[in-house]
LUMMISE-946022 format. One record per atom (N, C-alpha, C, O): residue number from 1; residue in one letter; atom name; x, y, z. Coordinates in Angstrom, 2 decimals. Layout:
// LUMMISE-946022
<r NUM, A, CA, <X, Y, Z>>
...
This chain:
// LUMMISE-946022
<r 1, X, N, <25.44, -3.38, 0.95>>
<r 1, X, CA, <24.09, -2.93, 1.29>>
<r 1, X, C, <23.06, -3.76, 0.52>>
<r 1, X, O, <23.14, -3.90, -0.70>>
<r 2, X, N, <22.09, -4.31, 1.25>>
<r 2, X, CA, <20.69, -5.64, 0.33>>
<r 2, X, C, <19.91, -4.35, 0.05>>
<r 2, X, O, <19.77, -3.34, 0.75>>
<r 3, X, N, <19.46, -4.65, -1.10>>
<r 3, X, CA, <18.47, -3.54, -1.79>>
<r 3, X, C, <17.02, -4.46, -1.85>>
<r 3, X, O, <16.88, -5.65, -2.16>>
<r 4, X, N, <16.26, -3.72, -1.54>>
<r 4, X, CA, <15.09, -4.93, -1.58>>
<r 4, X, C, <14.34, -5.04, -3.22>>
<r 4, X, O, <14.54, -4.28, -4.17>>
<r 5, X, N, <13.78, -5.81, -3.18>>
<r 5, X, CA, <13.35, -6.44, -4.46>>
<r 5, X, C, <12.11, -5.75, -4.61>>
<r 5, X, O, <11.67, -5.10, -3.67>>
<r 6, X, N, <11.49, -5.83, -5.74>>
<r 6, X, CA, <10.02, -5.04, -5.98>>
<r 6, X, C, <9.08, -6.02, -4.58>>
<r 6, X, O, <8.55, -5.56, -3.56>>
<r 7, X, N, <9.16, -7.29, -5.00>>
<r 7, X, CA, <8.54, -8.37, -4.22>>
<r 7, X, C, <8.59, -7.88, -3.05>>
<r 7, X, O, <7.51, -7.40, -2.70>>
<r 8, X, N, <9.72, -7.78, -2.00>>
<r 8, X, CA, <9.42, -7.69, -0.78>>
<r 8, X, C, <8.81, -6.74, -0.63>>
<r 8, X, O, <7.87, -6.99, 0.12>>
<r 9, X, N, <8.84, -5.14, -1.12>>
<r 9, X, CA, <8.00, -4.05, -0.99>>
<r 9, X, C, <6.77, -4.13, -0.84>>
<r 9, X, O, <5.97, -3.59, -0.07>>
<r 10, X, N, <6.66, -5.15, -1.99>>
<r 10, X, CA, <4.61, -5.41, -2.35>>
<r 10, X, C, <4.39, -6.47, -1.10>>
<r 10, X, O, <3.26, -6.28, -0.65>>
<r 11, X, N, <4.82, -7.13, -0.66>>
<r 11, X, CA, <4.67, -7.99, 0.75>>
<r 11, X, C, <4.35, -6.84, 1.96>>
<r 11, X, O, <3.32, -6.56, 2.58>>
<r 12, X, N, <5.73, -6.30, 2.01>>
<r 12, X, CA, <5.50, -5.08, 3.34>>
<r 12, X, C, <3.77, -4.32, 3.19>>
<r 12, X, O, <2.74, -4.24, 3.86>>
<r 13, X, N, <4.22, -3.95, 2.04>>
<r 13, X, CA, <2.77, -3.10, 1.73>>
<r 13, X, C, <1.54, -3.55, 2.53>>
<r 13, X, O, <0.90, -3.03, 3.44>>
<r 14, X, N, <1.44, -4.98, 1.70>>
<r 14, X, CA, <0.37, -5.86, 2.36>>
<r 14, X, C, <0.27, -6.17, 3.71>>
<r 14, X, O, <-0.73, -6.53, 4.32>>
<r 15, X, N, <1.34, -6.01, 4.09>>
<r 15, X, CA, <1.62, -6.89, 5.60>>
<r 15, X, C, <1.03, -5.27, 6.81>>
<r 15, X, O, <0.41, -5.16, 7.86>>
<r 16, X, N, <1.49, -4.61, 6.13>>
<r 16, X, CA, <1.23, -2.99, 6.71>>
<r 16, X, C, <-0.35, -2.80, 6.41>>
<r 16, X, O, <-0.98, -2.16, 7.25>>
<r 17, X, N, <-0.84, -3.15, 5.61>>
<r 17, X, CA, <-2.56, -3.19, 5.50>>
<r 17, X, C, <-3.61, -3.67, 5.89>>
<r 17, X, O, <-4.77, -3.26, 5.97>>
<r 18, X, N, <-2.93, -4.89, 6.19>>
<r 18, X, CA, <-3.47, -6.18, 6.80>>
<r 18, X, C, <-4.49, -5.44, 8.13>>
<r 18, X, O, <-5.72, -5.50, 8.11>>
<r 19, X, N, <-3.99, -5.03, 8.81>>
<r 19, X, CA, <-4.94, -4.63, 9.85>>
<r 19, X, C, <-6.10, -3.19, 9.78>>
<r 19, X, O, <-7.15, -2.81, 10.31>>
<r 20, X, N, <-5.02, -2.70, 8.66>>
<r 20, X, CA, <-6.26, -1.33, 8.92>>
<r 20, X, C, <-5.82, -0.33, 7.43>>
<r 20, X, O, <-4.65, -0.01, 7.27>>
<r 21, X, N, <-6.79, 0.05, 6.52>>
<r 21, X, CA, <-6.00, 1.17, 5.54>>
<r 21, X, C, <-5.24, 1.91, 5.93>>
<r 21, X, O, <-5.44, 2.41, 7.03>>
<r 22, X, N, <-4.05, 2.29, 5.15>>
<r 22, X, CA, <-3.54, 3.35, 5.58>>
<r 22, X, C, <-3.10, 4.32, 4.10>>
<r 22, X, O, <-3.21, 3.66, 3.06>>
<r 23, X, N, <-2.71, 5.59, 3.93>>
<r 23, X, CA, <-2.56, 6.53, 2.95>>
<r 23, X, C, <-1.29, 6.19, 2.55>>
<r 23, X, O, <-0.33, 5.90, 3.26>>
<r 24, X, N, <-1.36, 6.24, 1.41>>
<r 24, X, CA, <0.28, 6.59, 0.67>>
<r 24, X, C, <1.47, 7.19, 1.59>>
<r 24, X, O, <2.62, 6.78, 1.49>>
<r 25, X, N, <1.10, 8.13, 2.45>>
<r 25, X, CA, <2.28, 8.68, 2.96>>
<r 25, X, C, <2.80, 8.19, 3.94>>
<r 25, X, O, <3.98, 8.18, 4.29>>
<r 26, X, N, <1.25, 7.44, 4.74>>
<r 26, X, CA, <1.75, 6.42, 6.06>>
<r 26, X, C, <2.33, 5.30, 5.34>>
<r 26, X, O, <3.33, 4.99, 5.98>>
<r 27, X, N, <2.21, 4.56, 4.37>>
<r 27, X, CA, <2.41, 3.49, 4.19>>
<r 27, X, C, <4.13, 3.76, 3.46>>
<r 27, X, O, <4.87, 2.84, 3.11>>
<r 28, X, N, <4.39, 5.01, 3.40>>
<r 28, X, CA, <5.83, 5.48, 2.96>>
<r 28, X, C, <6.69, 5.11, 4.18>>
<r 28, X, O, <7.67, 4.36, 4.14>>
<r 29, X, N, <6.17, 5.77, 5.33>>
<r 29, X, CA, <6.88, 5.55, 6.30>>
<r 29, X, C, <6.78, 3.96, 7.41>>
<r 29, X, O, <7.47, 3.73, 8.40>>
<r 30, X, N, <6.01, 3.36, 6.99>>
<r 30, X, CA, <6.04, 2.22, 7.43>>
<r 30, X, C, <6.69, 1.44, 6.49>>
<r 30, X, O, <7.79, 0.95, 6.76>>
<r 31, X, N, <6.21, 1.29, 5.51>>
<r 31, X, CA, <7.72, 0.29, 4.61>>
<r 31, X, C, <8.60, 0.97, 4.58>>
<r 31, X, O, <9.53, 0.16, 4.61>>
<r 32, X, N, <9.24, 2.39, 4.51>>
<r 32, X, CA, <10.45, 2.98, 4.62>>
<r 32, X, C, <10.99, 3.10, 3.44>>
<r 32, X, O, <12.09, 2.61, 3.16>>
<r 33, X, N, <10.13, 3.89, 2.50>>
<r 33, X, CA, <10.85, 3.55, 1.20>>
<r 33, X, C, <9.77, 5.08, 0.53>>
<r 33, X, O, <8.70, 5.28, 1.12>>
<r 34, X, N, <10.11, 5.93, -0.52>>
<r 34, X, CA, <9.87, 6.90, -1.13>>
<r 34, X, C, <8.07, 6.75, -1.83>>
<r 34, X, O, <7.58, 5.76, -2.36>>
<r 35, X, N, <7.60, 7.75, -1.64>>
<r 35, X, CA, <6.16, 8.01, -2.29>>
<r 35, X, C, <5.93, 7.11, -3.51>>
<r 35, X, O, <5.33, 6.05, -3.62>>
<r 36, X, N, <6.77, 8.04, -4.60>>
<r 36, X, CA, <6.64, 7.31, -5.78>>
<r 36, X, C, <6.74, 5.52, -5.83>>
<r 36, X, O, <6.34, 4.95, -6.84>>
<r 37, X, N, <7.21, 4.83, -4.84>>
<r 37, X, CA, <7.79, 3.57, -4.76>>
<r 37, X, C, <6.90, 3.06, -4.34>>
<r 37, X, O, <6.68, 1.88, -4.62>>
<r 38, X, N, <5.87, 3.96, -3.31>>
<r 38, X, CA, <4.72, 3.32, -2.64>>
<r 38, X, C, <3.61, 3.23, -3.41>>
<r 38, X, O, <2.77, 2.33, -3.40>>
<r 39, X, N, <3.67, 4.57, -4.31>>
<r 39, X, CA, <2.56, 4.92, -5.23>>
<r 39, X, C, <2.45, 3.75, -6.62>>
<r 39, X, O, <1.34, 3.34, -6.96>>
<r 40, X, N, <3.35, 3.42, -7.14>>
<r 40, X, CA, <3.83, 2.34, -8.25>>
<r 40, X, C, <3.46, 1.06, -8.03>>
<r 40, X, O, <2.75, 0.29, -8.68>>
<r 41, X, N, <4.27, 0.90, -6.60>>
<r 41, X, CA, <3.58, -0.44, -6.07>>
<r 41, X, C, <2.26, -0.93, -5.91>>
<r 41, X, O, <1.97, -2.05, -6.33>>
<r 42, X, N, <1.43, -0.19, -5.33>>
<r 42, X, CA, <-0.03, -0.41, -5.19>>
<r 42, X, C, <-0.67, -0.43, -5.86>>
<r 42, X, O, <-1.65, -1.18, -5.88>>
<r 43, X, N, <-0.28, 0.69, -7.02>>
<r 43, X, CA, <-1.27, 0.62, -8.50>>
<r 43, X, C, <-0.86, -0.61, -8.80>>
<r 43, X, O, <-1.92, -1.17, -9.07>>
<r 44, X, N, <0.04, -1.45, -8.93>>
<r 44, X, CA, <0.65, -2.73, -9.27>>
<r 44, X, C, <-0.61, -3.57, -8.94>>
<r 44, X, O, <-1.56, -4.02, -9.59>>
<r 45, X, N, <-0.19, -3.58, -7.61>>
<r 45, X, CA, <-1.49, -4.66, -6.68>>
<r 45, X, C, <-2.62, -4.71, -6.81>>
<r 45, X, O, <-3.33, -5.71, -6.76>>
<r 46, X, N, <-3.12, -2.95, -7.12>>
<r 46, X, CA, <-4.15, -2.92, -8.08>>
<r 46, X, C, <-4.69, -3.69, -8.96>>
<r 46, X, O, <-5.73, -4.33, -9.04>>
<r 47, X, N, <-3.69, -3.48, -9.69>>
<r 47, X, CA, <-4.63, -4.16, -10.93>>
<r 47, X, C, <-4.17, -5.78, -11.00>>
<r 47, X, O, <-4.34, -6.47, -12.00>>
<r 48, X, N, <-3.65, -6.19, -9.89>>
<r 48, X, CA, <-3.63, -7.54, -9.66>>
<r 48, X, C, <-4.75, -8.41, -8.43>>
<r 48, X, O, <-4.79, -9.58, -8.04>>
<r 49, X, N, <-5.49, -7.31, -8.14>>
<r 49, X, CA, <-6.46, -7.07, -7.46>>
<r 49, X, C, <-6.17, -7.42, -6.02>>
<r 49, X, O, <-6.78, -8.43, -5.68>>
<r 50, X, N, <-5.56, -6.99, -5.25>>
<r 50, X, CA, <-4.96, -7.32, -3.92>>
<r 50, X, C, <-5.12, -6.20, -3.29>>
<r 50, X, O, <-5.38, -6.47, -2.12>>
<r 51, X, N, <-5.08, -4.90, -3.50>>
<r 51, X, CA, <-5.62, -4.05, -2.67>>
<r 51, X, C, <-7.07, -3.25, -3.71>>
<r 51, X, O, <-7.46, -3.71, -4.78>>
<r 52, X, N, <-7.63, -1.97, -3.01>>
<r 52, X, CA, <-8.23, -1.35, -3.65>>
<r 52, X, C, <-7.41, -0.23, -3.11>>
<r 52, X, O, <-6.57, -0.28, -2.22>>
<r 53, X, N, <-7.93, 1.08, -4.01>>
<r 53, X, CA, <-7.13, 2.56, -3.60>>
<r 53, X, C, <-8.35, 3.36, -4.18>>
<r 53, X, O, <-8.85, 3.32, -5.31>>
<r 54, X, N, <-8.78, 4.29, -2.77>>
<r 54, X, CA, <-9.77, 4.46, -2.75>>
<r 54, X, C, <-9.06, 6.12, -2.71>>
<r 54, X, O, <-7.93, 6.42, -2.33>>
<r 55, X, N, <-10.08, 7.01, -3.22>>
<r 55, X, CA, <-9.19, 8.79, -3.21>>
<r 55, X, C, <-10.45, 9.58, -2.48>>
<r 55, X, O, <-11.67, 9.60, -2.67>>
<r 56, X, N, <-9.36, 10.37, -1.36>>
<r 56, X, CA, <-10.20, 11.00, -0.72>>
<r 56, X, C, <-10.20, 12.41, -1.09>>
<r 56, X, O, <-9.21, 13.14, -0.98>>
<r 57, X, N, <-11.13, 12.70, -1.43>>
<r 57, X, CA, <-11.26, 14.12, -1.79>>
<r 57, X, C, <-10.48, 15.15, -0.38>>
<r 57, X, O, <-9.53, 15.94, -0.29>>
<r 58, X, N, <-11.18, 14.78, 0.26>>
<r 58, X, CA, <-10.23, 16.15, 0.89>>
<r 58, X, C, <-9.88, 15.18, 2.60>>
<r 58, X, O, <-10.76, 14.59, 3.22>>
<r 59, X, N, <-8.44, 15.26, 3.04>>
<r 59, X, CA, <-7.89, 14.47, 4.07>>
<r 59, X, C, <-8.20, 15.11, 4.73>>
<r 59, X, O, <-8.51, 16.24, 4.35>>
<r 60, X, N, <-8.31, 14.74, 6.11>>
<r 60, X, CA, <-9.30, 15.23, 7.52>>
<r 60, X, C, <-7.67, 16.21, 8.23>>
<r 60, X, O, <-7.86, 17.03, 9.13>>
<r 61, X, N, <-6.98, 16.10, 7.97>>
<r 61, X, CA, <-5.90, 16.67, 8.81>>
<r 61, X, C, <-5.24, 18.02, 7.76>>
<r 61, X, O, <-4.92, 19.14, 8.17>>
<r 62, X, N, <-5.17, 17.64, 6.71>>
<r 62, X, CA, <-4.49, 18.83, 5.91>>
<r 62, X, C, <-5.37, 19.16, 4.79>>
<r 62, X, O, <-4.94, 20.09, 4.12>>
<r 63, X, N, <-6.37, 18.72, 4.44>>
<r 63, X, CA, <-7.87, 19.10, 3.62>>
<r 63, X, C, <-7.12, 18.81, 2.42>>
<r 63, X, O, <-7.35, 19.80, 1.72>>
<r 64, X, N, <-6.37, 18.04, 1.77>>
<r 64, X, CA, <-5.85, 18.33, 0.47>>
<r 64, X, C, <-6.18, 16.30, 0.18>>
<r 64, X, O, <-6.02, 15.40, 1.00>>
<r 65, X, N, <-6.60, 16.21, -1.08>>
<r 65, X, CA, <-6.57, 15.10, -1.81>>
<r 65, X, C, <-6.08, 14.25, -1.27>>
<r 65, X, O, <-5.03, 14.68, -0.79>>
<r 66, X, N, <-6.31, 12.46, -0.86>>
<r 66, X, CA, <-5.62, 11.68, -0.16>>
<r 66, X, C, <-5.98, 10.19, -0.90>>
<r 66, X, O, <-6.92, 9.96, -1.66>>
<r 67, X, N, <-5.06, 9.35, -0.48>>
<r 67, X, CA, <-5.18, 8.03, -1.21>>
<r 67, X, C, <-5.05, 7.17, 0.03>>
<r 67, X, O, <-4.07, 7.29, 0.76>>
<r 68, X, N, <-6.29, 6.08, 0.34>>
<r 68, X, CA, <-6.23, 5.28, 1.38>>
<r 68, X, C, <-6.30, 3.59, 0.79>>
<r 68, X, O, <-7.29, 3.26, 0.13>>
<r 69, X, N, <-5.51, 2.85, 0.98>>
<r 69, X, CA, <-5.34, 2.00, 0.18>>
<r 69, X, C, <-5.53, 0.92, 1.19>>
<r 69, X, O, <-4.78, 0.81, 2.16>>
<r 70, X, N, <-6.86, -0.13, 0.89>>
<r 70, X, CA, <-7.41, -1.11, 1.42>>
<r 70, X, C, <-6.93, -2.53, 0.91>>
<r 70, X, O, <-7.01, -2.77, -0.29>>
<r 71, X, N, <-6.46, -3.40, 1.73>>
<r 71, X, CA, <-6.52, -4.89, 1.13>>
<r 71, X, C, <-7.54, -5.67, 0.68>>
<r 71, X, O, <-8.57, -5.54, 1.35>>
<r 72, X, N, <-7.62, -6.46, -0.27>>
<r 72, X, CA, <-8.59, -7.16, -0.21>>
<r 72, X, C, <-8.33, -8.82, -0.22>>
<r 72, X, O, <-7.22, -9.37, -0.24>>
<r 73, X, N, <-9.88, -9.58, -0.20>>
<r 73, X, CA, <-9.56, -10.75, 0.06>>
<r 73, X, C, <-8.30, -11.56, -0.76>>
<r 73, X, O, <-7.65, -12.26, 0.02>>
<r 74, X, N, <-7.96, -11.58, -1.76>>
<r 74, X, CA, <-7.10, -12.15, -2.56>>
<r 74, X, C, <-5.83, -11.70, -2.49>>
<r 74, X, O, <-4.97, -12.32, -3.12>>
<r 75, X, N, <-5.37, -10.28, -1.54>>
<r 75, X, CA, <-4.41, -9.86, -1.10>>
<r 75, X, C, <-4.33, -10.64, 0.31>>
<r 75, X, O, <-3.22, -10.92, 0.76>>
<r 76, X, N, <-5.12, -10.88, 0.79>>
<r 76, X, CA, <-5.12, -11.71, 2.76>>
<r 76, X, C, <-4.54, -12.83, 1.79>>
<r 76, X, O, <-3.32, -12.97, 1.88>>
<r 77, X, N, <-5.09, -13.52, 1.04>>
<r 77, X, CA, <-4.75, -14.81, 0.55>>
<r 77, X, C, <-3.48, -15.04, -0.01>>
<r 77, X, O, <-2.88, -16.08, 0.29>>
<r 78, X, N, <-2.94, -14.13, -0.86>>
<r 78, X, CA, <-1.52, -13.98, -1.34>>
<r 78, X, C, <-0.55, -13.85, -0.11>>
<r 78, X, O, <0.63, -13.90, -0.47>>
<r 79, X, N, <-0.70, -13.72, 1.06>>
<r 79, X, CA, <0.44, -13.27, 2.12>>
<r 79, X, C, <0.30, -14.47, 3.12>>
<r 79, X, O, <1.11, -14.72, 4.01>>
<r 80, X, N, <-0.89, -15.22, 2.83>>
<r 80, X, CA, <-1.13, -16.56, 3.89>>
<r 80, X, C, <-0.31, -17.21, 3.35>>
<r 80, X, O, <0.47, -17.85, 4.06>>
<r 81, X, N, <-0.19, -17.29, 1.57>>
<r 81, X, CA, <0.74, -18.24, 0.57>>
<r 81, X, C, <2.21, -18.11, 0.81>>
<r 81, X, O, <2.99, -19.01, 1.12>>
<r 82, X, N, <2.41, -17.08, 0.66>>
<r 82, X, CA, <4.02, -16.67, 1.15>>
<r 82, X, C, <4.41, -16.12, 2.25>>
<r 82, X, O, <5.61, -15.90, 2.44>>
């Protein structure tokens, strides 16, 4: 069984953002991999400045706290590179 690497995760991430924010939980189920894994990762990218993670006070579908996590330019640029 290939276990994926931190790297490819933080790629998917990006590659899954690229067109439109999406929340921690969507972005669970589009890379296919656990909350915490999604949640770790991005703060990562964070502070490598490739996405932003923006907190929504209250989510439009279940009213409870939400995290929508945006790419930014130097994240488009990191995924043109590799």
């Amino acid at each position: 069984m290939y276990k994926r690497t931190s790297i490819d995760i933080k790629k998917k991430i990006l590659l899954s953002i690229k067109e439109k924010p999406l929340s921690f939980a969507q972005l669970e189920r589009k890379v296919n991999t656990g909350y915490r894994t999604i949640k770790s990762n991005c703060l990562e990218l964070e502070s490598f400045g490739f996405v932003n993670i923006e907190k929504i006070k209250k989510h439009s579908a279940n009213g409870k706290p939400s995290f929508l996590v945006k790419i930014t330019e130097r994240g488009i640029e990191f995924i043109k590179k590799s």
